[in-house]
C-alpha positions, 0 to 999 in steps of 0.5 A: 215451412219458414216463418218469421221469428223475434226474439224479444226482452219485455218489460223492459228497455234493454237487452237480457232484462225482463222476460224474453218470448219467441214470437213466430209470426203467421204461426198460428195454425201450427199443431199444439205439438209443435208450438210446445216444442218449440217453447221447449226448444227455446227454453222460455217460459213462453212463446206466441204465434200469430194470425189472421182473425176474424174479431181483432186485429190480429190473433195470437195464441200463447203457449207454454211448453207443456200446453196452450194458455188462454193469455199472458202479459209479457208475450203480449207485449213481445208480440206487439214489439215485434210486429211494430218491429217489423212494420207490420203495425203502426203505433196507435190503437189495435185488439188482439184476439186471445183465449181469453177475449180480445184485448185492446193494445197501444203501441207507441214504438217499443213503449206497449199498453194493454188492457187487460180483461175485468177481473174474475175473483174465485176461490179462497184457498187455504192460506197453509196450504199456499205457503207451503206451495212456497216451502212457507207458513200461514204466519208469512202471509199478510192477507187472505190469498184470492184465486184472481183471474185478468185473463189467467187464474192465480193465487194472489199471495201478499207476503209480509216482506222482501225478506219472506219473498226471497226465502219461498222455494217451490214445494211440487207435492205441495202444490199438488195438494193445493191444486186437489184442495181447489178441485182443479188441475194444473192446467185450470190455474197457474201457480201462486203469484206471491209478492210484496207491498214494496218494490226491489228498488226506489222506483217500485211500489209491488215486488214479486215472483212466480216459482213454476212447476215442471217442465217450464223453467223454475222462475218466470221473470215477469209475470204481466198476466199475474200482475193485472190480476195482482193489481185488480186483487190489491185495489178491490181488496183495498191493500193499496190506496191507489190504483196506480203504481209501479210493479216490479220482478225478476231482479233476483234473477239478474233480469229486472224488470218493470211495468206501469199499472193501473186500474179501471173503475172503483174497488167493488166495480173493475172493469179492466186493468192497464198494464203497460211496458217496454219491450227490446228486439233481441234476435230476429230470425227464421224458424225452419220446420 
């Protein structure tokens, strides 16, 4: 079988910026066993397979090389880049179907603006037992830790500067234990979100890094899926003033990237999230299987 593949830099305008995701497209209906490997193969964080759908527009499915996700941000904005690369969209309105509900997009060329899903607020963890995920104390962070879910669970974790974010270092036997301490596992949640209420540059107004447990990389890029719940748990917990601003990740891996963000509705009533972003085609090819 030969399918169709871009390669494709999200969030941001360049090449080897951002967070890069293979997109297979009409991949879909391949076996989870494939699509893992093939994220293992590339050595992404993830990748996307599209589809026919009956609810969207067109269906898209996320994986991560050790199981299938519900949603993700940055491979959203790939996999829209990608088919607006190809010609297969035009630029306007159209929903995808994913895991996590359909999920309205616009495209305006390689500019892509998703609204993610209303936010679900769970569980308060421990704020010891997520800085230790970090290789952290409690005294780091500056506000409760929430369990914020915009299409993908994490631990919203403000941290107290720039300084304490570069310094967190992934604890896996800790993370273990926050995961028991939850009553989940692995696969219900993602790892803590950790960020800072000051951008890396001028132009950003949030900082932030995801640390991921084996067998995907150490370090995701970009992190659009934590950034909506990030942003839903910054206003309804009112740690911003407004709902819109700049977030910025990546930069300490030499891959800055950049997204525009803004919520929907007042702090007690969210109705959804808007995450927008650039994307750039890096490659473009076929995937023989």
């Amino acid at each position: 079988m030969t399918f169709n593949v871009d390669w494709v830099d999200a969030f941001t305008d360049r090449a080897f910026g951002g967070n890069g995701c293979a997109v297979v497209h009409d991949g879909a209906g391949l076996d989870d066993d494939i699509c893992m490997a093939f994220v293992r193969e590339t050595s992404l964080v993830e990748c996307t397979f599209t589809g026919p759908s009956d609810v969207a527009d067109i269906r898209v499915r996320y994986f991560l090389a050790s199981r299938e996700i519900p949603f993700a941000g940055h491979p959203t904005v790939a996999t829209v880049a990608a088919l607006r690369h190809r010609n297969l969209i035009e630029d306007g309105s159209l929903t995808l179907e994913t895991g996590a509900g359909v999920v309205p997009v616009e495209a305006d060329g390689m500019s892509i603006r998703m609204t993610q899903v209303a936010p679900n607020f769970g569980a308060r963890p421990d704020p010891a037992l997520v800085a230790a995920v970090g290789g952290l104390t409690a005294d780091d962070i500056v506000h409760p830790p929430r369990v914020t879910s915009t299409g993908l669970p994490f631990a919203i974790t403000v941290l107290k500067d720039r300084a304490t974010l570069d310094r967190v270092r992934f604890n896996l036997d800790a993370f273990e234990t926050y995961l028991a301490a939850l009553g989940v596992h692995g696969t219900d949640v993602m790892e803590p979100f950790w960020c800072t209420r000051e951008g890396a540059t001028h132009k950003g107004d949030t900082f932030a890094r995801l640390l991921m447990a084996p067998p995907s990389p150490a370090e995701d890029p970009f992190t659009g899926s934590a950034t909506g719940a990030m942003a839903a748990y910054l206003w309804s917990e009112g740690l911003i003033e407004m709902p819109h601003f700049t977030a910025e990740q990546g930069h300490g891996l030499g891959r800055p990237g950049q997204a525009r963000v803004s919520v929907q509705g007042p702090r007690d009533a969210i109705t959804g999230v808007v995450v927008e972003g650039q994307a750039h085609v890096l490659m473009s090819g076929q995937l023989r299987l």
